[in-house]
C-alpha positions as CSV (number, residue, x, y, z in Angstrom):
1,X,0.0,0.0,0.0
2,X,1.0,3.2,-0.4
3,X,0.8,6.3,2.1
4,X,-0.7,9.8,2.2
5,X,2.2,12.4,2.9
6,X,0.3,15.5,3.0
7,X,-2.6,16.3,4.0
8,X,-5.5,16.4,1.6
9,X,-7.9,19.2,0.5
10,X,-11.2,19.8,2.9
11,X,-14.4,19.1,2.6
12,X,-16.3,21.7,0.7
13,X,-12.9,23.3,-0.6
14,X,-13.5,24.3,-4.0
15,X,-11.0,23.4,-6.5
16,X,-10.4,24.4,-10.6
17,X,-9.0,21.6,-12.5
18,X,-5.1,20.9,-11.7
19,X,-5.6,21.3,-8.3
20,X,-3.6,19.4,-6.1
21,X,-5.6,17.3,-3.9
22,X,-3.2,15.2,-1.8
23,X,0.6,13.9,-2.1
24,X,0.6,10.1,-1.9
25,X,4.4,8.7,-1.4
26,X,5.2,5.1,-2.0
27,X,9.0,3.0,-2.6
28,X,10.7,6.8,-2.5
29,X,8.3,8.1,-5.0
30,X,5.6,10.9,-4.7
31,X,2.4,11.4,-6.7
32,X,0.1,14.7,-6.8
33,X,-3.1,13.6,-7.0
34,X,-4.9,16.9,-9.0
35,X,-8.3,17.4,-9.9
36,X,-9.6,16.3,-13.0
37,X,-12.7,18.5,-13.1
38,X,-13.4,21.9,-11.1
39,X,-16.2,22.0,-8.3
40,X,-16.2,21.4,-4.8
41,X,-14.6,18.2,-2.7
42,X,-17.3,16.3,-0.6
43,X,-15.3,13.9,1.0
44,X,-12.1,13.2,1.5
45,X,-10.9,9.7,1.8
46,X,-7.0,9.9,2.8
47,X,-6.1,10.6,6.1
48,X,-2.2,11.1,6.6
49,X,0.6,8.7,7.3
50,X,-2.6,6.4,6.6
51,X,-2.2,3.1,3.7
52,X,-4.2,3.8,0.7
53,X,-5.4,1.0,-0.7
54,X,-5.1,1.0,-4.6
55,X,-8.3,1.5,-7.1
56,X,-9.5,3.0,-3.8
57,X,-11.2,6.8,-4.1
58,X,-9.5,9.2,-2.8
59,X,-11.1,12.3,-2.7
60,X,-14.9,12.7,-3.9
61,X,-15.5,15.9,-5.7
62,X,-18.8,17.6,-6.8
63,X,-18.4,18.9,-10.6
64,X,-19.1,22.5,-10.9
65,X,-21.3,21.9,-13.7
66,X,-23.7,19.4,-14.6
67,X,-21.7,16.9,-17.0
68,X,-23.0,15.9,-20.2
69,X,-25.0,12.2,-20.2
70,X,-21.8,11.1,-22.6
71,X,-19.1,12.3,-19.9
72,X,-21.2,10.8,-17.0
73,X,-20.8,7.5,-18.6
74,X,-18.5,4.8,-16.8
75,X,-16.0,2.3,-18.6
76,X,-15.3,-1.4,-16.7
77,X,-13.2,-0.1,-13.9
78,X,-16.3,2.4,-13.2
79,X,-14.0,5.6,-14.4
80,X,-15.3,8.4,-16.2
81,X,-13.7,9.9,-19.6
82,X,-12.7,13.0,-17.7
83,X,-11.4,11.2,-14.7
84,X,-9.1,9.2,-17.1
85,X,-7.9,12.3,-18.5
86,X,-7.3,13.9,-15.3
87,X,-4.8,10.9,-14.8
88,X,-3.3,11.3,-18.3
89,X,-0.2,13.9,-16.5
90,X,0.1,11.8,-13.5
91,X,0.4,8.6,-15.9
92,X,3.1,11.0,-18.0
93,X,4.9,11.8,-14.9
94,X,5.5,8.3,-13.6
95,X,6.9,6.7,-17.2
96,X,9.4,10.2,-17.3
97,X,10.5,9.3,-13.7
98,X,10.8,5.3,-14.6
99,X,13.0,6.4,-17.9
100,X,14.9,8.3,-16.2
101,X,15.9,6.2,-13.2
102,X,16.5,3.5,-15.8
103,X,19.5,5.8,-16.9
104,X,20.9,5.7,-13.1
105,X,23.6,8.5,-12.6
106,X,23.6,9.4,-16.1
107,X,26.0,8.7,-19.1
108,X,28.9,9.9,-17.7
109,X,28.9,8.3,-14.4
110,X,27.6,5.0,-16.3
111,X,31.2,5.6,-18.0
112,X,33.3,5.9,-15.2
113,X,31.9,3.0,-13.4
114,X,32.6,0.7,-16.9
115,X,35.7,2.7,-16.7
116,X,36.7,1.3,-13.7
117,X,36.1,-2.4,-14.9
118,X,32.3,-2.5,-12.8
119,X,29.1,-3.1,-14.1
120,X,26.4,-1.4,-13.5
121,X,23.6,-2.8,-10.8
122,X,21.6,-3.8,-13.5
123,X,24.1,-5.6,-15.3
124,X,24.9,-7.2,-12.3
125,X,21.9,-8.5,-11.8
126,X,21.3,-9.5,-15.3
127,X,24.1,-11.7,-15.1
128,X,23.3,-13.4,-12.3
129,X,19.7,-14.2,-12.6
130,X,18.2,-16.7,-15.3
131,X,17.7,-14.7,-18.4
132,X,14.6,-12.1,-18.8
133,X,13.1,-13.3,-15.3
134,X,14.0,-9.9,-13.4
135,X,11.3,-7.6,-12.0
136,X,12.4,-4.3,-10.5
137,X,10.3,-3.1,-7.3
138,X,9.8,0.8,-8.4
139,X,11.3,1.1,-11.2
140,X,10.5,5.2,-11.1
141,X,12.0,5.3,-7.5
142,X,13.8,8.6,-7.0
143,X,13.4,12.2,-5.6
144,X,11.8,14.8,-7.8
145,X,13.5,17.9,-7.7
146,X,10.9,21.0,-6.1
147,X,11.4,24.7,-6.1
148,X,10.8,26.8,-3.0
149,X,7.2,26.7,-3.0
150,X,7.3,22.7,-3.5
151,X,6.3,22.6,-7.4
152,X,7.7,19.2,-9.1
153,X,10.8,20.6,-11.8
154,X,11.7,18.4,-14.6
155,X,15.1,17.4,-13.0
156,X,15.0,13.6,-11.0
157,X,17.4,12.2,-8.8
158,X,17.0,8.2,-9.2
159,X,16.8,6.3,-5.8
160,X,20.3,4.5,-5.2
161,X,19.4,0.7,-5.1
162,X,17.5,-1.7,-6.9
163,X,15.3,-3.9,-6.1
164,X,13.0,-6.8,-7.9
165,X,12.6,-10.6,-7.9
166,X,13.5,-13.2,-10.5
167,X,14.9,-16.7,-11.3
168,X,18.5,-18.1,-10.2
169,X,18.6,-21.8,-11.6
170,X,14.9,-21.5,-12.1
171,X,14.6,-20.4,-8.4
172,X,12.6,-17.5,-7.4
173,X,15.2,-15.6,-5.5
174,X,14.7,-11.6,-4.3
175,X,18.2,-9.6,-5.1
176,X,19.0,-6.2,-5.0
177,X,21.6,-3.8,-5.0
178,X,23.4,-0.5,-4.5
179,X,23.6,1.5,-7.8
180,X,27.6,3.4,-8.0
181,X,26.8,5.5,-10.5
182,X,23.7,7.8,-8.0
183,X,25.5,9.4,-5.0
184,X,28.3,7.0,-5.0
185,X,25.5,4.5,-3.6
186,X,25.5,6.1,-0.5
187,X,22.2,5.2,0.6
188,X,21.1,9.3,2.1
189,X,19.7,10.7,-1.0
């Protein structure tokens, strides 16, 4: 599960769309959870330092004006049109944090580790698993970078060690390791 880290927005708070309605942090990550419609919020769901269960509703907002039949409708998972949309940055977000922490310390610091006759972390663990059987825990893990009044900037600093589960000898085994190439691996980010 993952936990609330700030507190979220009050009940009858009204909100435009973008708003941000709660932080949820989970493996080293954060997530803004923003409206995807203006109005007013009607209950909130989140309490901090609390698990949040996923598919669970957070925050339960009253539109600020009456949606169109075709825009009320649900799809399977009982989402509307604009909720999925609201999620469209959020999704955006996490995939620019996952490529990027795929790249570790970067190109040059890749370099100096190969430099230095090392692979990196996820070579390692390539070559001692069974081949394609590794899953990384958080693959986005890291710290966004924030400016003084807390907005997200495009910089990303990728947490130092991975961690995932695959086969050794067609085992399931869980391995991990620290990554050389972010902060030396120190393990304070």
């Amino acid at each position: 599960p993952r936990k609330n880290s700030s507190l979220p927005s009050a009940p009858r708070e009204a909100v435009v769309v973008g708003t941000v309605l709660a932080v949820v942090s989970s493996m080293k990550m954060e997530c803004e959870l923003r409206s995807p419609c203006a109005g007013t919020v009607l209950e909130v769901r989140l309490a901090k330092g609390q698990p949040v269960a996923r598919g669970a509703p957070a925050v339960v907002l009253q539109p600020k004006d009456e949606q169109s039949e075709a825009s009320r409708e649900r799809d399977e998972d009982g989402s509307s049109a604009a909720e999925l949309e609201g999620w469209a940055k959020e999704v955006q977000e996490i995939e620019r944090r996952t490529a990027l922490a795929q790249q570790m310390g970067g190109p040059a610091a890749t370099a100096a580790q190969r430099a230095n006759g090392r692979m990196t972390i996820r070579e390692r663990i390539a070559s001692l698993l069974d081949k394609d059987t590794f899953r990384e825990v958080g693959p986005g893990a890291g710290q966004p970078e924030r400016d003084a009044a807390g907005n997200v900037l495009p910089g990303f600093t990728p947490a130092n060690f991975v961690l995932g589960t695959g086969k050794l000898d067609g085992r399931r085994c869980v391995v991990g390791g620290e990554d050389f190439t972010v902060k030396g691996g120190s393990p304070k980010m």
